[in-house]
C-alpha positions as CSV (number, residue, x, y, z in Angstrom):
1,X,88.5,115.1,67.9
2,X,91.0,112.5,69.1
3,X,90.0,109.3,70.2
4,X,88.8,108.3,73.5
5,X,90.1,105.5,75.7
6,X,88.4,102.5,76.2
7,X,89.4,99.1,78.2
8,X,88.3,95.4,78.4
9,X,88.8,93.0,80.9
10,X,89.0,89.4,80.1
11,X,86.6,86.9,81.4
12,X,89.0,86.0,84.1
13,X,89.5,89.7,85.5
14,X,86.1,90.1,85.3
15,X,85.2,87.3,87.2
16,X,87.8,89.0,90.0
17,X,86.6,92.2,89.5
18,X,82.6,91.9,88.9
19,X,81.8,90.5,92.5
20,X,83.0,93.9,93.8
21,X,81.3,96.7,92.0
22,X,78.0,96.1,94.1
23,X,76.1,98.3,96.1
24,X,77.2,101.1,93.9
25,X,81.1,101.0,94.2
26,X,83.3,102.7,91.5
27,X,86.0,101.5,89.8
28,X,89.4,103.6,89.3
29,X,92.1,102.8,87.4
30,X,94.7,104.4,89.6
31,X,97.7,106.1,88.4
32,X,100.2,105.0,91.7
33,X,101.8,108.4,92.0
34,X,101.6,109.2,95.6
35,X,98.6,111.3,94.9
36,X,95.2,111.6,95.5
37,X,93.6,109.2,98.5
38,X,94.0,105.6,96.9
39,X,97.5,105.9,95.4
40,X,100.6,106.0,98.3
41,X,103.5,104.6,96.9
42,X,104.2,106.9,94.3
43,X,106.8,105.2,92.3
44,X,106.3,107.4,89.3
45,X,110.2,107.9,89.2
46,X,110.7,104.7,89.0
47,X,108.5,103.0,87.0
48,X,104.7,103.2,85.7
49,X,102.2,101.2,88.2
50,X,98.6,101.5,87.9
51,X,96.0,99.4,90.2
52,X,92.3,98.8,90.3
53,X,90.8,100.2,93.5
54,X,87.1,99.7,94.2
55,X,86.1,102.6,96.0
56,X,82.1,103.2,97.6
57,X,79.5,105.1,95.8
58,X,80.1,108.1,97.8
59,X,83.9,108.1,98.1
60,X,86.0,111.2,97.0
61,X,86.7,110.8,93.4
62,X,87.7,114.2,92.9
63,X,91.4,113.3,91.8
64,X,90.2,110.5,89.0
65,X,88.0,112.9,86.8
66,X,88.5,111.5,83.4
67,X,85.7,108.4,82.7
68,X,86.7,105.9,80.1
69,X,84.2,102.9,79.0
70,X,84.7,99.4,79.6
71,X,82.7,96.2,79.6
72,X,82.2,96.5,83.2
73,X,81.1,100.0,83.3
74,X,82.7,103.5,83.7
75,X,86.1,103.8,84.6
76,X,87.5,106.5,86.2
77,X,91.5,107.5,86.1
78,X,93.3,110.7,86.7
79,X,93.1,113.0,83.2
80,X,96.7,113.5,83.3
81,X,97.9,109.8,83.9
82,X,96.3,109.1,79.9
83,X,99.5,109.4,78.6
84,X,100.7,106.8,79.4
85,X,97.5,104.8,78.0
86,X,97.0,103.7,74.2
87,X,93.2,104.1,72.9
88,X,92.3,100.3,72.9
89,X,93.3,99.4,76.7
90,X,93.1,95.8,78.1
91,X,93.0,93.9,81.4
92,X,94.1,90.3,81.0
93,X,94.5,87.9,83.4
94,X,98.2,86.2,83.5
95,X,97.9,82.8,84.9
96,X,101.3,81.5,85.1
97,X,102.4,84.7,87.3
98,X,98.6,85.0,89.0
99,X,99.0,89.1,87.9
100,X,96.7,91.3,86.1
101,X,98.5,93.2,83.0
102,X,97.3,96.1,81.4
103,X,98.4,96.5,77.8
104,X,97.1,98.6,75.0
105,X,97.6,98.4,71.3
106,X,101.1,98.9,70.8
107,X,102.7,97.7,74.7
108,X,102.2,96.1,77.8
109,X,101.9,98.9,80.6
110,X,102.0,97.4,83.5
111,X,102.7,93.5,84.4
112,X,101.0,93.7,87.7
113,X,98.1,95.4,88.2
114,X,96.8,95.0,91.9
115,X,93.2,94.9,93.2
116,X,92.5,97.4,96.0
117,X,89.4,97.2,98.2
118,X,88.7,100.3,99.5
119,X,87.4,100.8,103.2
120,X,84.2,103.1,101.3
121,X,83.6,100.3,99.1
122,X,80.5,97.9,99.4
123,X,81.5,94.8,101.4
């Protein structure tokens, strides 16, 4: 059985993220492809860009249908974009360029991870 993807935010993308996920938004960690409702630039030519989009509890997920653990809940991402994610995944919060970078165990994968409020989400 291979191993499963998992992620961790540090405390200061937490403290971005946490004050969002209420009233039972969802989190995606959102391959920017051009597909699916939430991604639109789809510069997968060009480069690999993920973002965090906070979506409501009823918004149409159907694109992001692999789940992967964190410590601020489930997770969901598009099954196909997980390779180009390591097992050991983590959000860190740089302060000198006021970016969120996702890295995993062996590389950084993306220097600038935005933060997408969805109009479904929770206000």
């Amino acid at each position: 059985m291979a191993a499963q993807h998992e992620l961790s935010f540090d405390d200061e993308v937490k403290a971005q993220l946490q004050p969002l996920l209420k009233g039972g938004n969802q989190l995606l960690l959102s391959y920017d492809d051009g597909v699916g409702p939430y991604s639109h630039h789809g510069l997968v030519a060009l480069q690999v860009s993920f973002q965090f989009v906070i979506v409501g509890q009823d918004a149409d997920v159907s694109d992001y249908e692999e789940t992967l653990p964190s410590n601020l809940g489930p997770v969901r991402y598009k099954g196909y974009s997980g390779r180009f994610l390591g097992h050991k995944l983590h959000a860190s919060f740089n302060t000198l360029m006021h970016a969120i970078k996702l890295s995993d165990e062996g590389e950084q994968i993306d220097d600038n991870v935005a933060v997408i409020v969805d109009d479904t989400a929770t206000k």
